[in-house]
N, C-alpha and C positions, 0 to 999 in steps of 0.2 A: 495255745500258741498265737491264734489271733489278738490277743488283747497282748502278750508280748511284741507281737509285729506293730502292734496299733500303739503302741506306748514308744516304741523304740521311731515309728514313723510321723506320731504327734511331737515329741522330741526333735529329730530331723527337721522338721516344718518349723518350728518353734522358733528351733536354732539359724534353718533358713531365711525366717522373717525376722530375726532380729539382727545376722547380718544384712539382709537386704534394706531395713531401717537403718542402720548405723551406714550404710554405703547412700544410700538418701542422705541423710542428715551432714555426710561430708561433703556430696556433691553439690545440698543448697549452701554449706558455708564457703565451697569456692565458689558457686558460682554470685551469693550476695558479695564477698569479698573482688571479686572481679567485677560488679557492677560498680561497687563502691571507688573501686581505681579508676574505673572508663569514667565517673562522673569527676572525680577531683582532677585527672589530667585534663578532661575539659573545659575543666574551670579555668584552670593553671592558663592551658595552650589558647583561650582563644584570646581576641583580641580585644581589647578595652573600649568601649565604647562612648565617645568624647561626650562630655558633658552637653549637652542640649543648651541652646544659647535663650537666654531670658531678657528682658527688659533692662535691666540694670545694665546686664553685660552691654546690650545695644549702647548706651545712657555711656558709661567709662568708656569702650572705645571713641564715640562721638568727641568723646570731652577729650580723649589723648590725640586726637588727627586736632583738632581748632584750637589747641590750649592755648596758644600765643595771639592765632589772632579771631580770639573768639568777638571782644566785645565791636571790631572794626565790620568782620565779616556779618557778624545777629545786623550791622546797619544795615551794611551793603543789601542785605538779602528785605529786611524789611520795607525799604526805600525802595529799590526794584522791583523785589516781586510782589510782596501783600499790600502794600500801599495802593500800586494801580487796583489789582484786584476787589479790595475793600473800600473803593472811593465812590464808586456806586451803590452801593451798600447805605454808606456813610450820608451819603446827600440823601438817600429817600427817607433813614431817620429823622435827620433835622428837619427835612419836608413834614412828616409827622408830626414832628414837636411843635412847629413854628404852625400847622394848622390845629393840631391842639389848643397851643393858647391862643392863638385869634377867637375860636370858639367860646373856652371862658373868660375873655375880655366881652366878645359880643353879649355873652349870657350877663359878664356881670353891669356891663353897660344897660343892659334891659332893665334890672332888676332894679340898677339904680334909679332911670327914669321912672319906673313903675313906684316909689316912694314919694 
């Protein structure tokens, strides 16, 4: 009678675990299924987020505000602003240059004497 009890209780267990496998196996496909929807509606619902502005974009807008009066305003602007700015600049160059060649004029004046 034992090994009928034990046959009819290993069955029972058998049949227990294999619904309680099949009740698993349904609750992971709802609940991956209902992860799968939380992530597509929040793809869906959120909000788009604006293209990130680049160089170029900077570059075309600049060019759509001056379009008309680009070539008058580049004067205006370099007559006013970088001119004074760069005029200091600009003389200590030619200070450079202008003792530059004095230098190889004086060298080449030596050189000449020295023949």
């Amino acid at each position: 009678m034992n090994t009928a009890q034990t046959g009819q209780e290993s069955w029972a267990e058998s049949s227990w675990d294999a619904s309680s496998r099949n009740q698993q196996l349904a609750l992971g496909a709802i609940l991956a299924t209902a992860a799968v929807a939380g992530v597509v509606a929040f793809m869906l619902r959120r909000p788009r987020e604006p293209e990130r502005p680049t160089p170029a974009m900077f570059a075309e807008r600049a060019r759509a505000l001056v379009r008309e009066d680009a070539v008058p305003a580049s004067r205006e602007f370099l007559i006013g602003k970088v001119l004074p700015e760069l005029k200091p600049a600009l003389l200590a160059v030619l200070d450079e240059i202008e003792e530059s060649v004095e230098r190889a004029f004086r060298r080449l004046e030596r050189t000449i004497k020295k023949l």
